[in-house]
C-alpha positions in Angstrom: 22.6 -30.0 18.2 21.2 -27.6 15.0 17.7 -28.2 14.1 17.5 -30.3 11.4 14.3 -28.2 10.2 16.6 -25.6 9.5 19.9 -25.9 8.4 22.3 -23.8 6.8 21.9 -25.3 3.8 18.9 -27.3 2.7 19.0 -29.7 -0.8 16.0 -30.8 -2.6 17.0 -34.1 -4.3 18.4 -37.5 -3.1 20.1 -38.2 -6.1 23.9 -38.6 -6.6 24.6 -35.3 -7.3 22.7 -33.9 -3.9 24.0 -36.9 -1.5 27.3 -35.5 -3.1 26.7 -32.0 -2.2 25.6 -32.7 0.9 29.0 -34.8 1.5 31.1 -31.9 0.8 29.2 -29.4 2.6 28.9 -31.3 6.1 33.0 -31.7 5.5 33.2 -28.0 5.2 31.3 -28.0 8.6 27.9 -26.4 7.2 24.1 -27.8 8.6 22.8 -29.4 5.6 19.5 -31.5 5.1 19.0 -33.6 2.2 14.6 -33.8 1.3 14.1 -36.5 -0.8 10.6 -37.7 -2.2 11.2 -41.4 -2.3 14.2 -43.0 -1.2 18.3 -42.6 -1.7 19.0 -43.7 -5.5 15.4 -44.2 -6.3 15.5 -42.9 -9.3 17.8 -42.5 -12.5 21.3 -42.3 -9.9 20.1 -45.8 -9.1 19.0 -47.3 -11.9 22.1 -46.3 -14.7 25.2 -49.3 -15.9 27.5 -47.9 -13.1 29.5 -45.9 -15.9 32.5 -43.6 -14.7 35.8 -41.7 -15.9 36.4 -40.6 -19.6 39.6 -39.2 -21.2 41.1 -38.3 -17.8 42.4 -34.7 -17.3 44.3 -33.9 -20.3 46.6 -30.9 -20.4 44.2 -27.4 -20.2 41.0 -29.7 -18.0 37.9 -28.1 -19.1 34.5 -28.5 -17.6 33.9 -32.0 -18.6 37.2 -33.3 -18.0 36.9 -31.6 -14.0 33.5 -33.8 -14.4 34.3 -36.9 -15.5 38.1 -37.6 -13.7 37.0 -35.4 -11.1 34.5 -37.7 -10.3 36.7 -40.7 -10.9 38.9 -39.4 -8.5 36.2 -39.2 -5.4 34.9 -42.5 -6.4 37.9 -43.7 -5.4 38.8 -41.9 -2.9 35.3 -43.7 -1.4 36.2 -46.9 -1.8 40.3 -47.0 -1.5 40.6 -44.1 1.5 36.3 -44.1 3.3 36.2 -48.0 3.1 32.9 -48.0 1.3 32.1 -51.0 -1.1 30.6 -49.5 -4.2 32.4 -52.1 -6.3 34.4 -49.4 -7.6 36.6 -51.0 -10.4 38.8 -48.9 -13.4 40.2 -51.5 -16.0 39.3 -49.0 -18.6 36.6 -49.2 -21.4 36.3 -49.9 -24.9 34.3 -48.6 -28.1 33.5 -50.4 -31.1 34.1 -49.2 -34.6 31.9 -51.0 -36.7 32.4 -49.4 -40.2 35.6 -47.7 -42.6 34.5 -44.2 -42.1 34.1 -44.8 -38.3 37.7 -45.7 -37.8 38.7 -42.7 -39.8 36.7 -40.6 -37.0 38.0 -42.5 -34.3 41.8 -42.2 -35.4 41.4 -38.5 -35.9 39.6 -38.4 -32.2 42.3 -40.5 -30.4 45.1 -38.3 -32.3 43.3 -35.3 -31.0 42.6 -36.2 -27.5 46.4 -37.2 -27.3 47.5 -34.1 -28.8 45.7 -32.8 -25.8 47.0 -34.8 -23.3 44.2 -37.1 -23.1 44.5 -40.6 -22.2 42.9 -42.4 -25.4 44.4 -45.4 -27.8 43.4 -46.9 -31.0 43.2 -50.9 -30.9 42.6 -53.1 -33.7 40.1 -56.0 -32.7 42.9 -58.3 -32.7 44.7 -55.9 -29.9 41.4 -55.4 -28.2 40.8 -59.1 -27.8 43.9 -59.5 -26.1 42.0 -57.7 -23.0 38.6 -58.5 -23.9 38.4 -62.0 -25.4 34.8 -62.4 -26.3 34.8 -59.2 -28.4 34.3 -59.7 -32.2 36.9 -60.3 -33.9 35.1 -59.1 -37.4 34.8 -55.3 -36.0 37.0 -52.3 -37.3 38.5 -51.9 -34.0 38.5 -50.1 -30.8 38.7 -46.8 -28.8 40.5 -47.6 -25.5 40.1 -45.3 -22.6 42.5 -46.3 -19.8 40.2 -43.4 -17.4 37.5 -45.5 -17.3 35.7 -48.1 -14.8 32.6 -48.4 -12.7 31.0 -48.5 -10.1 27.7 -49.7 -8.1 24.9 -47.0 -8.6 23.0 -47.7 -5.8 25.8 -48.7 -3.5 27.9 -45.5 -4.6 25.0 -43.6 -4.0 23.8 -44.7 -0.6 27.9 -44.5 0.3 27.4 -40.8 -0.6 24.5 -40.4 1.9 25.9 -42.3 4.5 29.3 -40.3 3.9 27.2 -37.4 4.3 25.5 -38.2 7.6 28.6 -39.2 9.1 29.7 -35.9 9.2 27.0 -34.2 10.5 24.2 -33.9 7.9 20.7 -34.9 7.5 19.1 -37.3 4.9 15.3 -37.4 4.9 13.4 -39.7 2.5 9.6 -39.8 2.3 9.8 -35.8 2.1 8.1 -34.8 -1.1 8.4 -30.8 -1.5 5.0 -29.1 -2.2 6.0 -25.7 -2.2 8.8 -23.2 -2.0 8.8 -19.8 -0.6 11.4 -16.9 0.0 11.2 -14.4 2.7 11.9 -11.2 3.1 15.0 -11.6 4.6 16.2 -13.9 1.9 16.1 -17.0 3.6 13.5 -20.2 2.0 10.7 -21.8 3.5 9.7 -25.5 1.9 6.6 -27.2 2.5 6.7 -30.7 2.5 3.3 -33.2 3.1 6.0 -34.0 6.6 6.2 -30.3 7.5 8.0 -27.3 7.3 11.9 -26.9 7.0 14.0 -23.3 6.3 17.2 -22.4 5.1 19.3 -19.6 4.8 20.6 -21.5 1.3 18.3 -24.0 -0.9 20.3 -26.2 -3.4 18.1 -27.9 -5.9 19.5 -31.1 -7.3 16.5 -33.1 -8.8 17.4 -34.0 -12.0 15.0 -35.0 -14.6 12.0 -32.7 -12.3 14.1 -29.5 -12.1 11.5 -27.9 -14.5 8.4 -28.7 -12.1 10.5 -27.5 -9.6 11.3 -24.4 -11.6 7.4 -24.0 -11.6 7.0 -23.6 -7.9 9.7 -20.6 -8.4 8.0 -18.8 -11.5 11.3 -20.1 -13.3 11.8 -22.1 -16.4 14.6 -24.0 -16.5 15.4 -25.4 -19.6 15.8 -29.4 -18.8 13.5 -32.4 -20.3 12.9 -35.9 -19.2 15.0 -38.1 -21.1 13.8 -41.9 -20.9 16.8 -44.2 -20.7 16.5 -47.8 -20.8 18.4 -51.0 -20.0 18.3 -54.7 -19.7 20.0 -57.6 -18.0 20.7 -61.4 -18.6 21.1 -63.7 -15.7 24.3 -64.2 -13.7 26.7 -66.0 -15.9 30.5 -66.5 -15.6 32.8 -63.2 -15.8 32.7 -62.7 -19.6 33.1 -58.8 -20.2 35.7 -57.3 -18.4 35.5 -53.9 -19.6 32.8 -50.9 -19.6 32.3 -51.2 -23.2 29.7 -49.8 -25.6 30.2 -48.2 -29.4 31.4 -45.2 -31.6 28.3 -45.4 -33.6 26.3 -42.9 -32.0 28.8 -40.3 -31.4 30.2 -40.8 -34.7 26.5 -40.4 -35.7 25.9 -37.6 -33.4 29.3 -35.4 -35.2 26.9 -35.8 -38.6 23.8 -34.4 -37.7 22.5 -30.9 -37.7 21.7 -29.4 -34.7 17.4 -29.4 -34.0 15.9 -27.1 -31.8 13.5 -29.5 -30.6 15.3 -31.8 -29.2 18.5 -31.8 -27.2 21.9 -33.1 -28.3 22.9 -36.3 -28.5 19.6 -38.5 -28.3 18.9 -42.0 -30.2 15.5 -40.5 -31.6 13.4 -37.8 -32.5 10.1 -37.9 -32.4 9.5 -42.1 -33.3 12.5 -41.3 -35.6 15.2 -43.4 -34.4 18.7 -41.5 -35.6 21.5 -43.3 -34.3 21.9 -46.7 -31.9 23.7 -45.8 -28.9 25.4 -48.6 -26.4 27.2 -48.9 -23.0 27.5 -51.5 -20.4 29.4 -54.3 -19.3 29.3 -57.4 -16.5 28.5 -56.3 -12.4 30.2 -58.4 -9.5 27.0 -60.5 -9.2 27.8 -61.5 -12.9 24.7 -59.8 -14.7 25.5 -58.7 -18.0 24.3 -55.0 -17.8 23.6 -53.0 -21.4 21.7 -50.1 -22.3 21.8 -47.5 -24.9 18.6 -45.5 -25.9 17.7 -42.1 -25.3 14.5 -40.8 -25.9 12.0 -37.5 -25.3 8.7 -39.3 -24.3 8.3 -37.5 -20.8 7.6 -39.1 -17.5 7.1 -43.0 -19.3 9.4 -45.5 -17.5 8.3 -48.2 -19.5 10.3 -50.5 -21.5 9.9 -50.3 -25.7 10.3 -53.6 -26.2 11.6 -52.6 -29.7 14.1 -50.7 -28.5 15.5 -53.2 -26.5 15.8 -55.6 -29.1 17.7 -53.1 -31.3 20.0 -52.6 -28.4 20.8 -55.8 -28.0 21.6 -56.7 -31.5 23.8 -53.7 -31.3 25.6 -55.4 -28.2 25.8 -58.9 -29.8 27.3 -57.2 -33.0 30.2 -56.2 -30.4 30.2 -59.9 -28.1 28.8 -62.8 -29.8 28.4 -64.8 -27.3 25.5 -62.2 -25.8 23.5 -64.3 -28.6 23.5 -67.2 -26.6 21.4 -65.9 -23.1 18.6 -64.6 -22.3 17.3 -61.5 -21.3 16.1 -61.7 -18.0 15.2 -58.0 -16.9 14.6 -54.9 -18.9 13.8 -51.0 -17.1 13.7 -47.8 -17.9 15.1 -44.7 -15.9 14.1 -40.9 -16.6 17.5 -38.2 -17.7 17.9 -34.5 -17.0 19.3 -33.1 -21.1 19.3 -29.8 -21.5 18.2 -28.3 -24.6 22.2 -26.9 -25.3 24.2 -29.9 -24.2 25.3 -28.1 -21.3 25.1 -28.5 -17.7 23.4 -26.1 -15.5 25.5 -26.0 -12.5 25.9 -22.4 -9.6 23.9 -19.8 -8.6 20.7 -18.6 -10.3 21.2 -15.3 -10.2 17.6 -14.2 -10.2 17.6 -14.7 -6.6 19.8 -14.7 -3.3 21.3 -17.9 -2.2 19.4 -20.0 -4.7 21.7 -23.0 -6.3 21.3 -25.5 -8.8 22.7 -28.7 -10.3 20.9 -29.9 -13.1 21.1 -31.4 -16.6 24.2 -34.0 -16.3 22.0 -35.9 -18.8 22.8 -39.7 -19.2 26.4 -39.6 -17.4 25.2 -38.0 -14.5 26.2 -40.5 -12.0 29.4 -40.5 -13.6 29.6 -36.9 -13.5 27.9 -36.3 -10.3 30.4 -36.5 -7.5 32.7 -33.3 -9.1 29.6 -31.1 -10.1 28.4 -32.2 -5.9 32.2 -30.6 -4.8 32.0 -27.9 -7.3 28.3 -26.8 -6.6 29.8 -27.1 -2.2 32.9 -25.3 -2.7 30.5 -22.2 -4.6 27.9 -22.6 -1.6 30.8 -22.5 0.9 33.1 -19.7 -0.3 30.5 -17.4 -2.4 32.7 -18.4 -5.2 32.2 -20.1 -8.4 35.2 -22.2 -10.2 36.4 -20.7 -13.1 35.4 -24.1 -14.9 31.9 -23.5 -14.1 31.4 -20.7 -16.5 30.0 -22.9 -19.5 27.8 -24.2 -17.0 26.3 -20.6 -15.9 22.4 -20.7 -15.0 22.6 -17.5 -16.2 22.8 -18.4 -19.6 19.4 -20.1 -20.0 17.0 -19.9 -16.6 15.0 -17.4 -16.8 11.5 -15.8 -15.4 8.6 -16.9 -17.3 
């Protein structure tokens, strides 16, 4: 049996996106070992509404339509063919228009995503409460996306992991990395506080930390911690049948000038709240599940109490009935954004055999499954997918 101190290829980062990784490399037949700091899903791949799918993979799929119905597609694939309950369910999802000018955007979206061969419709409220009864009736309308559903974080997670270790690779939690060495002959040494491991191949996969990280290298890679947050009433009967959320932000968002400060397509800058931003819906256990805000305040996972309040009136403003119970739980979760929009996915070219996956930013559990095969299939073969040229490290991690 290989030594699971030194593998072939060696991950840093228990997240989605490495579990996934590590899933497609053991099926390719490669030693891998997964090093993990805390435990499987522990951090924002664990903590996010379960959100997946998007416009599907339209006629010419560019990188984030290989993403987001790429990953649909192995979510599936998980459940319906592996057997693994991650509560993996696709009804579709729907976005409220709130305003006149928001339905003119919407109808001129939907009309271009269908010219594309996208899978996008335009429903008045009337239409949409035909699938969704306890949406408001008063609204402008609805996007529909028929490419979209959900899924369990944490279960979907772990199901990667154990996917992973059924074909051969190694998962260790507890195994916070402390340093990061290459040799002469190109292969990586990493330290951990649980000992030593060494690859011919190191794949790092840690999110909202892959700039730390970077600093063990002498790299700067260009990602900031994005706080994220989300609440939860009690169980209550199903109510919400849909992953469901707004237009407002990214009708917002198409307004704004780009600012060099911040990335793209957050709720605030600086205290400055620009936009609201919403998604969610109702889990198995019957917890209503909504979230929205994205904000640059580093490593702070607690709750702005404000925040949640706004988010909530956003969601009430879209079901009613969310007026009448409680909030029972609120939590925050940290986000890899990079500073273009971007992700950072392949081979950082300013060494050998030194890969990266990185700045999925709030849809990377949706997202992470495809960018896990695409990041494996580059690892395996020593060749990148055309797709993956937008998401070049070359473009933007650099020495310091």
């Amino acid at each position: 049996m290989a030594d699971s101190n030194e593998p072939d290829v060696l991950i840093i980062g228990g997240g989605i996106c490495g579990v996934a990784t590590a899933f497609h490399l053991a099926q390719f037949g490669e030693q891998v070992t997964v090093l993990e700091r805390g435990e499987i899903a522990g951090e924002a791949s664990g903590v996010n509404a379960g959100g997946l799918g998007g416009f599907g993979w339209g006629d010419n799929p560019d990188l984030q339509s290989y993403l987001t119905a790429g990953s649909f597609e192995i979510f599936k694939s998980l459940q319906l063919d592996m057997r693994y309950d991650i509560e993996f369910h696709a009804p579709g999802g729907l976005q409220a228009i709130h305003t006149a000018e928001q339905w003119d955007y919407t109808r001129d979206r939907v009309f271009e995503a269908q010219t594309s061969g996208y899978q996008a419709e335009l429903l008045t409220a009337r239409e949409a409460r035909v699938i969704e009864p306890e949406a408001s009736e008063s609204l402008a309308g609805f996007m529909f996306l028929t490419k979209r559903g959900r899924a369990n974080p944490t279960k979907a997670t772990v199901a990667f992991s154990d996917a992973a270790v059924s074909f051969g690779a190694d998962i260790k939690t507890g195994h916070n990395v402390t340093a990061i060495n290459q040799q002469q002959d190109g292969s990586w040494q990493i330290q951990t506080r649980k000992g030593e491991f060494r690859a011919k191949t190191l794949a790092l996969t840690v999110g909202a930390w892959s700039r730390p990280v970077g600093d063990m290298l002498g790299i700067d890679i260009p990602i900031v911690p994005i706080k994220g947050q989300m609440w939860a009433t009690d169980p209550a009967p199903p109510s919400i049948f849909h992953l469901s959320g707004s237009i407002e932000s990214p009708y917002d968002w198409s307004r704004q000038s780009h600012n060099a400060d911040f990335p793209p397509e957050v709720t605030h800058r600086g205290d400055i709240r620009i936009t609201r931003h919403l998604y969610g819906g109702q889990t198995r256990n019957g917890e209503i599940i909504f979230g929205g805000d994205r904000q640059m305040v580093g490593y702070d996972y607690t709750p702005d109490a404000a925040g949640i309040e706004v988010n909530r009136g956003q969601a009430t403003e879209v079901f009613p009935m969310l007026s009448r119970l409680a909030i029972n739980r609120t939590w925050a979760g940290i986000m890899p954004f990079s500073m273009d929009g971007k992700p950072i996915i392949g081979k950082i070219p300013q060494f050998e055999n030194l890969f990266i996956a990185t700045g999925l930013a709030s849809s990377g559990f949706g997202r992470g499954p495809m960018s896990g095969k695409l990041l494996a299939d580059y690892i395996h073969t020593g060749h990148p997918a055309p797709v993956l040229a937008e998401a070049d490290p070359a473009r933007c991690v650099v020495f310091k």
